[in-house]
C-alpha positions in Angstrom: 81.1 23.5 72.2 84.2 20.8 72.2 84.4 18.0 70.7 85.6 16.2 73.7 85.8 16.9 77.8 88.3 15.1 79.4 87.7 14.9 83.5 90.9 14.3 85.3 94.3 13.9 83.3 93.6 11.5 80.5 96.8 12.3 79.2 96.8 9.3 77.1 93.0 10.2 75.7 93.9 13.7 75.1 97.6 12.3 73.2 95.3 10.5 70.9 92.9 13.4 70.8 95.6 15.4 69.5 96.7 13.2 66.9 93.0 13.1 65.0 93.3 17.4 65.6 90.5 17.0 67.7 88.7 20.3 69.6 88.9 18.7 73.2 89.5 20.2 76.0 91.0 18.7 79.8 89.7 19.5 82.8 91.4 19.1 86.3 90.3 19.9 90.1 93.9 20.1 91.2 96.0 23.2 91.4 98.9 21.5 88.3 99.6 18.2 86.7 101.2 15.3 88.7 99.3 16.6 92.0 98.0 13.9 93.2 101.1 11.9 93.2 103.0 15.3 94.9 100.1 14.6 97.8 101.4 11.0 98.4 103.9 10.2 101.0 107.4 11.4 100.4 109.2 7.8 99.8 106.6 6.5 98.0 108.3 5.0 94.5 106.4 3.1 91.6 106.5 -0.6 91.7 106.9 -0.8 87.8 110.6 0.1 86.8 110.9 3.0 83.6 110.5 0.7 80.8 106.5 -0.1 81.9 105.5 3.5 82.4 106.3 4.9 79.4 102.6 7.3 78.4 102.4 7.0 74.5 104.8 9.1 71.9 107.2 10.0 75.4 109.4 7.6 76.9 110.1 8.1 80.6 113.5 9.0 81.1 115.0 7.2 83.1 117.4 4.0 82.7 116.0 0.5 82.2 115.4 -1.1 85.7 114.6 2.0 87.2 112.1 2.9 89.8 110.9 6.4 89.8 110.0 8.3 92.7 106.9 10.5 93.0 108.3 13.9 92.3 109.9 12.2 88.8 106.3 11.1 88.0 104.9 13.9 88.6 108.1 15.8 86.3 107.5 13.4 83.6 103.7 14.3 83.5 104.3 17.9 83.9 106.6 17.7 80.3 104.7 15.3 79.0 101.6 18.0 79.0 104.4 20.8 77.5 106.1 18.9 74.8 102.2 18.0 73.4 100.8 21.3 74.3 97.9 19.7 75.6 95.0 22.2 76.6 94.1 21.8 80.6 92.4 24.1 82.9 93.3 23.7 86.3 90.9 24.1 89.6 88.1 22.6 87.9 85.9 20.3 89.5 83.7 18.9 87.8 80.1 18.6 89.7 78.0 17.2 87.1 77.8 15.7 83.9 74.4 15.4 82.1 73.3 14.6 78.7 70.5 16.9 77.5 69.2 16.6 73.9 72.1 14.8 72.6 75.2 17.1 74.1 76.7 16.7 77.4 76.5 19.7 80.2 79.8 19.8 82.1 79.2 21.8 85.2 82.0 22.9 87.5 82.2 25.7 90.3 83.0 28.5 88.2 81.9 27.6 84.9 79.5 25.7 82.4 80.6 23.6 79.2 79.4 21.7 76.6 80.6 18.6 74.4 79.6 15.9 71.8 81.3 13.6 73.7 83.0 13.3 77.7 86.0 11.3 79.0 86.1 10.3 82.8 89.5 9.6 83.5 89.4 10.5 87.2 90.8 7.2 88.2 90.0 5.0 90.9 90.9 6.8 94.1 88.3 9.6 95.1 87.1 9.2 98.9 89.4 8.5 101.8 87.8 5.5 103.8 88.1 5.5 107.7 86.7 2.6 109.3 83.5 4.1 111.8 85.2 3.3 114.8 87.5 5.9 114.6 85.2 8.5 115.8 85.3 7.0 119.5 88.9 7.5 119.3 90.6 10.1 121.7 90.9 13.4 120.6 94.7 13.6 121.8 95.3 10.5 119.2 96.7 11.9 115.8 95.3 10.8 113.2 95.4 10.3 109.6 94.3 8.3 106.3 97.3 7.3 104.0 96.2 10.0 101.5 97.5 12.3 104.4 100.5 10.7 105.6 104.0 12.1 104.8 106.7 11.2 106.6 107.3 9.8 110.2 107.9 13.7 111.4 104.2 14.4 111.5 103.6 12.1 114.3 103.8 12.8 118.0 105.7 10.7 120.2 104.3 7.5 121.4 103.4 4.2 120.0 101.8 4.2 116.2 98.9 1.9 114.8 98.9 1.2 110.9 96.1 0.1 109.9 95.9 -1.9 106.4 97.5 -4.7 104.7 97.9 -3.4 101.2 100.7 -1.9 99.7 100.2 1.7 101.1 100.1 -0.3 104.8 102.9 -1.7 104.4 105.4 0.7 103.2 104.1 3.0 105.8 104.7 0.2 108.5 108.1 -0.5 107.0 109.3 3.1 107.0 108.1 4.2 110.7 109.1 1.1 111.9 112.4 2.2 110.9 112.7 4.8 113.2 112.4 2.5 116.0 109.0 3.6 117.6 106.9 0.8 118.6 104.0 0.1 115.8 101.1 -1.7 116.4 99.7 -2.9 112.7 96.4 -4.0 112.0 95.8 -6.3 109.3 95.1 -9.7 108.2 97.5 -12.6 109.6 98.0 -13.6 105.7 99.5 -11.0 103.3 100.8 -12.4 100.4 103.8 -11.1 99.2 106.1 -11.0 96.0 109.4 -9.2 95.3 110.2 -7.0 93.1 112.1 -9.0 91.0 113.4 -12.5 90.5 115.9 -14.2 89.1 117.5 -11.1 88.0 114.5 -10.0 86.1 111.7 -7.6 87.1 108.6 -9.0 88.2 106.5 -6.3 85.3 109.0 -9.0 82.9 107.9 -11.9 84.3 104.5 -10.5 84.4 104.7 -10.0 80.6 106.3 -12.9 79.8 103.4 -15.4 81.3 100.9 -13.2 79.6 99.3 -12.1 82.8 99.3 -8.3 81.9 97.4 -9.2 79.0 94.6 -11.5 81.0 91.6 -9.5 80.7 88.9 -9.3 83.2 85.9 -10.9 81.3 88.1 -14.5 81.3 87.5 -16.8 84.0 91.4 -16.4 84.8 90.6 -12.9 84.9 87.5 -12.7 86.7 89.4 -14.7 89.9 92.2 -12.6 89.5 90.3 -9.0 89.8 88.0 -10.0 92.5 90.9 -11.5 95.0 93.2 -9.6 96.9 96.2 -8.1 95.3 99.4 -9.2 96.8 101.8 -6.6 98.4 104.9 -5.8 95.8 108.5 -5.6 96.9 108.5 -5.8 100.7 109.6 -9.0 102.8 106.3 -8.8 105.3 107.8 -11.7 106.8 111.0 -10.0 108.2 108.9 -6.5 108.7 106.2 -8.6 111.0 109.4 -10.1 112.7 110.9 -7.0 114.0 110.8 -6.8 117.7 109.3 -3.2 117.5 106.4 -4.6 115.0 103.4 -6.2 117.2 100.9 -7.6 114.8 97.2 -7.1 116.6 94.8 -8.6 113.6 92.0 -6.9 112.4 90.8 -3.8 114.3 87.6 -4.2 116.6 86.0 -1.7 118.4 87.7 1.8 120.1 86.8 4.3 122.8 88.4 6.9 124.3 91.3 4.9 126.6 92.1 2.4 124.4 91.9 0.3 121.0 90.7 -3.4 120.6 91.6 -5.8 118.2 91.5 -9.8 117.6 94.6 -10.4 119.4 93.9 -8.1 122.6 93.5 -4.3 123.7 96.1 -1.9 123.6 96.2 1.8 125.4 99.4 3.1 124.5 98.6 4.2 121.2 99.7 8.1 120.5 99.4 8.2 116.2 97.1 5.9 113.5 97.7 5.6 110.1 94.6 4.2 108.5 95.7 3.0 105.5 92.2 1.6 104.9 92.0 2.4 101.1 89.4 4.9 98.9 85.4 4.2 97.5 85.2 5.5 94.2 82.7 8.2 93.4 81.0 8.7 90.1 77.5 10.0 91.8 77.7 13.2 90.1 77.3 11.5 86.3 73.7 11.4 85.1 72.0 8.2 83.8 74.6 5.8 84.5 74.6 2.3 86.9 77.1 1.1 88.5 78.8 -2.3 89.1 78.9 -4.4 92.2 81.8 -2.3 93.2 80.3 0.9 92.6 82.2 1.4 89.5 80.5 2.6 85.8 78.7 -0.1 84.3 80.8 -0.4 80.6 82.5 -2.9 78.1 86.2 -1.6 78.0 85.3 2.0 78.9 82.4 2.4 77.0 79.6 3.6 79.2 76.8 0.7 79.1 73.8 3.8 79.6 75.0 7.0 78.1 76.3 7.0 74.3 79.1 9.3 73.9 80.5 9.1 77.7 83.8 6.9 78.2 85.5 5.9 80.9 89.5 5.3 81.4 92.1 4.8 84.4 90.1 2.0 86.0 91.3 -0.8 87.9 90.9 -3.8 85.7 88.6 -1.7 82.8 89.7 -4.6 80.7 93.3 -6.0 82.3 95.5 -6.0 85.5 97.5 -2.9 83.7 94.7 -0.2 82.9 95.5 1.0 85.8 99.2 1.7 85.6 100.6 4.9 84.2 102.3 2.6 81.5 99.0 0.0 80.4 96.9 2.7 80.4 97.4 3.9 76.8 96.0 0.1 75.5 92.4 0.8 76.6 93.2 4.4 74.8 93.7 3.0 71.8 90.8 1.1 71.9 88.7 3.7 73.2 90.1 5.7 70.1 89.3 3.3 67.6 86.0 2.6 69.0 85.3 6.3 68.8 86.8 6.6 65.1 84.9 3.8 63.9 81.6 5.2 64.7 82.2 8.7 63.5 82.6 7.4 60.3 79.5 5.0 60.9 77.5 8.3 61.4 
């Protein structure tokens, strides 16, 4: 029996873990560490520049100012797990997690564990959301969710729709619109937008500097600031929306099989979608806990509200507007660590 299961690459749990010579153990369901960013589209880079995304005791290394690509993530994670000799087994997805007699019961497709205590630190993006109307859609239409998308090559020719204001949306729009194809996008008619940096600092500086990294969600600043929408980082959606190839339609309606409608008319042109529509988390498989409005983990900075010994890390907003970055994550690690040291001596 471990001491610990981490779900999912905690690597910032299991880096603490190691430190206090721990007998934990990481599970992941992908094939080798850094694959989920290897699924993402190809020009996808971080918004944060190297100094923010340094994972404790292993600076990222690049220069100061940098922004990484996706394959340099997913290299910095790889030799992060080699230079600490963290222990992970691979193609292990975990289908349950239950707490019988005091010790958790990790089930997965090919094997059963136990452990005195379990770490979810599967993050916040789990199942692919389509909106319903896309099954009336034409089966000649390509189509795809973001989580799918690589490059402009995979499409067919003909006009494109991208659906979603975000940041995924965007970027998307931006780089297929750059091949000159005619893109229909689908989104709101107000995306707020901020640049990347500003006054010859980055915006993570600025961010830092006002204190609104550190703003955590149980303040009333934070509570308004988790629950509205995130603006869109380092595009100019003004000048994007203003390309003569761009036609912004509004939200998306209804569909059948000749054409697609949305607020601002009816278009039957369109060859290739992009639904860039955004994930619902999925913690179902986790025994005895509730859930949030949001169908996250009930919990008090990762501490599981319902099931002693189960933690929780990764989340957007688990206490601030950084748990969720590869570079704020290790704050609610330390916490998490001191909260578990402090009550093994307690016992």
């Amino acid at each position: 029996m471990k001491d610990f299961i981490i779900i999912g690459a905690g690597l910032s749990m299991a880096y603490n873990l190691a430190q206090t010579n721990s007998n934990y153990l990481v599970l992941d369901a992908n094939e080798h560490i850094g694959a989920p960013w290897l699924k993402r589209w190809d020009s996808l880079t971080l918004f944060t520049p190297t100094e923010y995304n340094h994972l404790p005791g292993m600076k990222f290394p690049f220069p100061k100012g940098y922004y990484p690509n996706k394959y340099e993530v997913a290299d910095y994670l790889k030799s992060y797990v080699e230079h600490f000799s963290i222990p992970i087994e691979f193609y292990q997805k975990v289908t349950s997690v239950t707490k019988v007699d005091g010790v958790f019961e990790v089930i997965t497709a090919t094997k059963q564990l136990k452990a005195k205590q379990v770490i979810i630190a599967t993050g916040p993006f789990h199942t692919p959301y389509t909106p319903p109307c896309h099954i009336d859609i034409a089966e000649d239409v390509t189509q795809l969710h973001s989580e799918n998308y690589k490059n402009p090559n995979q499409l067919q020719d003909g006009d494109c729709l991208v659906v979603g204001a975000g940041d995924s949306g965007v970027q998307i729009l931006s780089e297929i619109a750059d091949t000159g194809r005619t893109v229909h996008f689908s989104g709101t008619d107000n995306i707020k937008a901020i640049p990347q940096t500003f006054l010859g600092k980055t915006l993570w500086w600025w961010f830092t500097k006002i204190g609104f990294l550190s703003v955590n969600r149980y303040s009333k600043i934070g509570q308004w600031l988790s629950k509205g929408v995130q603006p869109v980082i380092g595009t100019d959606v003004k000048s994007l929306l203003a390309k003569d190839n761009v036609i912004h339609m509004g939200r998306t309606l209804s569909a059948d099989e000749n054409s697609i409608t949305f607020q601002k008319g009816s278009v039957s042109s369109i060859k290739n979608i992009i639904w860039a529509t955004g994930f619902k988390p999925n913690f179902f498989w986790i025994d005895g806990i509730s859930f949030d409005e949001m169908n996250y983990p009930s919990n008090y900075r990762g501490v599981s509200n319902d099931v002693e010994g189960l933690y929780f890390i990764g989340l957007p907003w688990l206490y601030t507007r950084g748990s969720a970055t590869l570079g704020g994550v290790w704050k609610d690690a330390d916490y998490l660590m001191n909260y578990i040291s402090k009550n093994q001596q307690a016992a």
